[in-house]
Structures are given as structure tokens and as C-alpha cells.
C-alpha positions in Angstrom: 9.6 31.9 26.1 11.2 34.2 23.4 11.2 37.2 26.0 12.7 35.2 28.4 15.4 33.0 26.3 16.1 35.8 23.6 15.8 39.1 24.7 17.6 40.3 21.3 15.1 38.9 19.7 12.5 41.2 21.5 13.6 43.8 21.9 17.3 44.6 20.1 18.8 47.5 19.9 19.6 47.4 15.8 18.1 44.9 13.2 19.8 44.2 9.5 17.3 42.2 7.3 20.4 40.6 4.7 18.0 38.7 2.5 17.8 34.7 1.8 20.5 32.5 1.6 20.5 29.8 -1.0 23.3 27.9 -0.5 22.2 25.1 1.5 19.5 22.4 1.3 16.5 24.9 1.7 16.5 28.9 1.8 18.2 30.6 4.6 17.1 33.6 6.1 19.8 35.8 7.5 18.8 38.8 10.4 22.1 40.4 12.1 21.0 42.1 15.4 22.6 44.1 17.8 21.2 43.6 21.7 21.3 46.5 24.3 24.6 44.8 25.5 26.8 45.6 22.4 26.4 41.8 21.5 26.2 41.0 17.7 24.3 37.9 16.6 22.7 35.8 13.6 18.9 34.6 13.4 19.1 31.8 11.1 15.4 31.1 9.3 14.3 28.2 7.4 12.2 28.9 4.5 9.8 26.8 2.9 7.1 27.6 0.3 3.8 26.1 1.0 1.4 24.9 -1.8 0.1 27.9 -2.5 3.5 29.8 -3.2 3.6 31.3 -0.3 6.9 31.6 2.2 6.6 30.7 5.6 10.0 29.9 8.5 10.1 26.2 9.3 12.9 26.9 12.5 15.2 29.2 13.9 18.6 29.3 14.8 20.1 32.6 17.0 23.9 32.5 17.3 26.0 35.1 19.2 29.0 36.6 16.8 32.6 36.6 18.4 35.2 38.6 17.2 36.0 41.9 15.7 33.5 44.3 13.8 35.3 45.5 10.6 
């Protein structure tokens, strides 16, 4: 399914690990990727910590950024 459906996610072309986000109601995730297209997009990953401390992703989200690159 994730070959098929997200490609980027496969296979992209540059990846940027930014670190977790903590603004929201859990920890956030944040990868910036770059597919073979020239396409620029955000994978979004819930974080939870299990009950032995360790992190684990509870979702995903993969948006595709619009605009201009600055």
C-alpha cells in the first residue's frame, strides 16, 4: 500500500528529519521530503511513549507543500 499510495515515502529523492513538535495535544513528528517530481511535502507522526519509556508513531499524515521555496 505505501509503494503504491506514497511513492515519496519510498523512495524520495531528499529526506529532512526536523525533530518533534510539541505544540499540540501529543508530540509531532516532522519529515520534509522531496519526490523525484520536484514535489515538496510533510510526513506528520504521532508520537506516543509506551509504558516502558519507549517512543513509538500512533499515525501518519503526508501533505504535499504548495508554494514558493525560500
Amino acid at each position: 500500500m505505501v509503494e503504491n499510495s506514497y511513492g515519496v515515502l519510498s523512495n524520495p529523492l531528499h529526506v529532512r528529519f526536523n525533530g518533534i513538535d510539541r505544540r499540540f495535544k501529543s508530540a509531532v513528528y516532522r519529515v520534509g521530503l522531496i519526490s523525484h517530481d520536484g514535489q515538496r511535502w510533510l510526513a506528520l507522526y504521532p508520537m506516543i511513549v509506551n509504558g516502558k519509556g519507549i517512543w513509538k508513531i500512533d499515525g501518519g499524515r503526508l501533505l504535499r507543500l504548495t508554494g514558493t521555496l525560500i
